[in-house]
N, C-alpha and C positions, 0 to 999 in steps of 0.2 A: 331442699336436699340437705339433710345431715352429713355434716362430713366431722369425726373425731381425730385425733392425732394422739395420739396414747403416747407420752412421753416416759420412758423406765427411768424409776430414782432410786439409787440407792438409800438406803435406810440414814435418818437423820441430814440427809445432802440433797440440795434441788440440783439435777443433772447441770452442767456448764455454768455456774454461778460464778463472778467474778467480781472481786471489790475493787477498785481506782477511786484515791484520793475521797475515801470514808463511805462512797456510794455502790451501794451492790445491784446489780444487776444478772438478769439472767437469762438465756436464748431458752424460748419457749419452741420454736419453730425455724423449721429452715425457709428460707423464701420461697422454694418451691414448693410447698404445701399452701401455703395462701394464693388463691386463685382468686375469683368473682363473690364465692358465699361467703360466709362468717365460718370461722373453724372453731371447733370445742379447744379448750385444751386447761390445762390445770398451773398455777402461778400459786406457787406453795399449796397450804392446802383448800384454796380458794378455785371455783366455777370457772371460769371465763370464758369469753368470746374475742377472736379477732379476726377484725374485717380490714379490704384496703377502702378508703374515701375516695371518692369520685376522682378527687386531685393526688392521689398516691399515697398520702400520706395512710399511718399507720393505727386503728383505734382497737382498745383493750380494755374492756371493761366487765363487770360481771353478767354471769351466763345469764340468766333469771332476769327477766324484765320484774321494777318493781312494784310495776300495779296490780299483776296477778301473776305472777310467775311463769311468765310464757320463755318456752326455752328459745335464747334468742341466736340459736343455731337458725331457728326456721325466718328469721329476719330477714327483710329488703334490704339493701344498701341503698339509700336516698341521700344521695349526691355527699357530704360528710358524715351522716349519721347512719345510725341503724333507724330502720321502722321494723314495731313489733306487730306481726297481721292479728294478734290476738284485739287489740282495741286501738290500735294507731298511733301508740304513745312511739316517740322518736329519745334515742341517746345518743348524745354525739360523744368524740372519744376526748372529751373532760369530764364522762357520767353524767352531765345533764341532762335532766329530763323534761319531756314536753309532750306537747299535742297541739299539732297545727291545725284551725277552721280550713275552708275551702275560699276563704279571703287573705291566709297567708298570713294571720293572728298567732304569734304562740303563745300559749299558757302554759306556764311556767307549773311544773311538777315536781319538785328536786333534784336532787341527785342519787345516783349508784356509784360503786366504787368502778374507780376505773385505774391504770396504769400508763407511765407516760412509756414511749414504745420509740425502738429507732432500729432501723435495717442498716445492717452492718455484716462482715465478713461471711454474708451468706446465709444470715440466719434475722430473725428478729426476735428484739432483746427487749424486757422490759425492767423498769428500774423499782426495785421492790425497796419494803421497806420507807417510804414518801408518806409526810402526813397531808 
């Protein structure tokens, strides 16, 4: 199930950005938009995805899986990570990438970009700008 969130910017401004003590960050979504799937949404002029983890927490990372570019809108949530149904590679929300055998082996595939994320005053924020 595709769900998007169309966020309006005005021209040269990402909506709600905020800097504290050198660190910018910025509310991509409000809490109630994030339910059970992955939601589209846009983090500057960057793809993304964000899912809740089995345990609550919060992952953000790029839309586009990066073994073949499966939009990872149509992703499972598997217990912290996303799985991509295009070929079963998994990204958990540090962008790390993998692929699990059925003995519970991961093979190690890289990374994607991803964003570190914190739910706050209603909305969930990601901190941009991070090398």
């Amino acid at each position: 199930m595709l769900r998007t969130v169309t966020v309006k910017m005005h021209e040269g401004a990402h909506p709600q950005t905020c800097e504290t003590d050198g660190v910018r960050e910025s509310r991509i979504l409000s809490v109630g938009e994030l339910g059970s799937v992955p939601v589209a949404t846009k983090i500057d002029d960057s793809d993304a995805v964000v899912w809740r983890t089995a345990n609550g927490d919060i992952g953000v990372a790029a839309r586009s899986c990066p073994h073949l570019d499966w939009d990872l809108c149509d992703a499972i949530v598997d217990g912290e990570a996303l799985l991509c149904p295009g070929h079963g590679w998994s990204i958990d929300k540090s962008g790390r990438t993998y692929k699990s055998n059925e003995f519970g082996r991961e093979d190690e595939k890289g990374t994607t970009p991803s964003w570190s994320a914190s739910e706050r005053e209603g909305g969930i924020w990601v901190t941009l700008d991070e090398d």
